[in-house]
N, C-alpha and C positions, 0 to 999 in steps of 0.2 A: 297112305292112311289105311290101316290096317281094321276089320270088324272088330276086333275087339275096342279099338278108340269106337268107333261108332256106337257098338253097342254100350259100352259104360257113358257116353253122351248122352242115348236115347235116353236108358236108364237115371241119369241123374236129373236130365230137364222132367221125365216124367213125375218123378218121386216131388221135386219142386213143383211143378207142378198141380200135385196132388195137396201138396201140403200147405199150398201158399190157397187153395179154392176152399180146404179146409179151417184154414182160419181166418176167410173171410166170409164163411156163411154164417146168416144169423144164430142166434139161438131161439128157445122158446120165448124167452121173454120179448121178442122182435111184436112190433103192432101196427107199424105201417108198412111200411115197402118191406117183407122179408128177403132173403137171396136163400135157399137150399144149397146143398151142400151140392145138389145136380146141376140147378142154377148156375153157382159160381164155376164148374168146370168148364161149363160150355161157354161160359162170356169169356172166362182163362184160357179158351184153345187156341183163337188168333192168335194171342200175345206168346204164348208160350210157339206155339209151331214157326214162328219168326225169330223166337230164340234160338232153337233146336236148329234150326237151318240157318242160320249166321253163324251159330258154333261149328257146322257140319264144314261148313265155308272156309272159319276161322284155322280149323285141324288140317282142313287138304291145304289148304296154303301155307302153314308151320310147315306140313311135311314135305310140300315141294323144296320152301324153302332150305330145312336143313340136310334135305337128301342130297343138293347140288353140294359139289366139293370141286376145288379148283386140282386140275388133272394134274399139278407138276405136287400139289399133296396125297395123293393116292398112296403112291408107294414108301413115302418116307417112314423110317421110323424115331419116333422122339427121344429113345433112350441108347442110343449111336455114343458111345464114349471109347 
């Protein structure tokens, strides 16, 4: 897993993040329970820092995953005619 996976991860759960606290904060016309637009990031931080590190999880395990290669395909090559 390379910084750049990571940081376009960080990057994308943030931006989600941002936008989803965004359009869940009241507006003006709210008259009982309002949420600010402060409000909603901070009840959003759990949920999202659990995403962000399940994705983080998800990426090193793709890359373990597709980094293994079985040793007798290393060397071949596919276009042998």
């Amino acid at each position: 897993m390379t910084r750049a996976w990571v940081l376009g991860w960080s990057v994308f759960v943030g931006i989600c993040w941002i936008v989803l606290a965004a359009s869940l904060a009241d507006d003006e016309t709210c008259s009982w329970i309002c949420f600010t637009f402060a409000d909603m990031l901070t009840l959003s931080l759990l949920p999202a820092a659990i995403v962000w590190a399940l994705g983080l999880i998800a990426l090193y395990i793709v890359g373990r995953v597709r980094g293994r290669r079985p040793t007798d395909d290393a060397g071949t090559n596919s276009r042998t005619g």
